[in-house]
N, C-alpha and C positions, 0 to 999 in steps of 0.2 A: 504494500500500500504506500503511495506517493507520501509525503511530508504534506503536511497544509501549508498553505501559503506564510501565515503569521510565526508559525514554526520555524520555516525556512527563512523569514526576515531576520527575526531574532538570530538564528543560528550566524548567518553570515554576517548580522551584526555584531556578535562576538567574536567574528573570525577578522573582523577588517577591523571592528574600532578598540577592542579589546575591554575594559572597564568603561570606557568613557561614550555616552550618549551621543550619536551622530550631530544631531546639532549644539551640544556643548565642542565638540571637533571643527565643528566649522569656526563656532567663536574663536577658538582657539590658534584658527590658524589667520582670523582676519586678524585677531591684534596682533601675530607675529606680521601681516603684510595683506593687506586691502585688497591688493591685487591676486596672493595666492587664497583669499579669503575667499571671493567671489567666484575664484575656479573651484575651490571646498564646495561651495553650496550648490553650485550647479552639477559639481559630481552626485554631492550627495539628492539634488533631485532625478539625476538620470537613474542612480540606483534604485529608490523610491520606484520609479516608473515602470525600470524593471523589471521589479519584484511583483509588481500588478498584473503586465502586462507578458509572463514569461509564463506557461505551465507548470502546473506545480511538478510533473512528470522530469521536467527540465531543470527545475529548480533540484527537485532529489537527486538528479543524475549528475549535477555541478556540487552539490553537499559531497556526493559519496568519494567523487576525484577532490577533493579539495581538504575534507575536514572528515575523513570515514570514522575516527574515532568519536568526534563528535555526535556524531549518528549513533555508534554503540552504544554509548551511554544514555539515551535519552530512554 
């Protein structure tokens, strides 16, 4: 059975941002620089769009090459 979608955000949001909340990352990188601030945010809305717009079939099959142990423990 595929991952759900919410599943699979969260997961790969622990796999990319680690402890920290995608948009506290984005702050984070505009006070380091405005410029790579606004390329943060627009990454993280193509992710966002992504994750809506991707199968969740897809979404399981980019978990299991990427983060398979993550997937075990759940």
């Amino acid at each position: 059975m595929p991952i759900s979608k919410p599943e699979a955000k969260q997961l790969l949001e622990q796999l990319i941002f680690e402890d920290t909340l995608p948009q506290d990352w984005v702050q984070d990188v505009w006070g380091l620089s405005p410029l790579l601030g606004d390329s943060a945010a627009k990454l993280l809305e193509a992710f966002e769009s992504l994750i809506e717009y991707c199968p969740e079939e897809k979404l399981d099959s980019l978990l299991q090459t990427l983060a398979p142990e993550q997937l075990e423990s759940r």
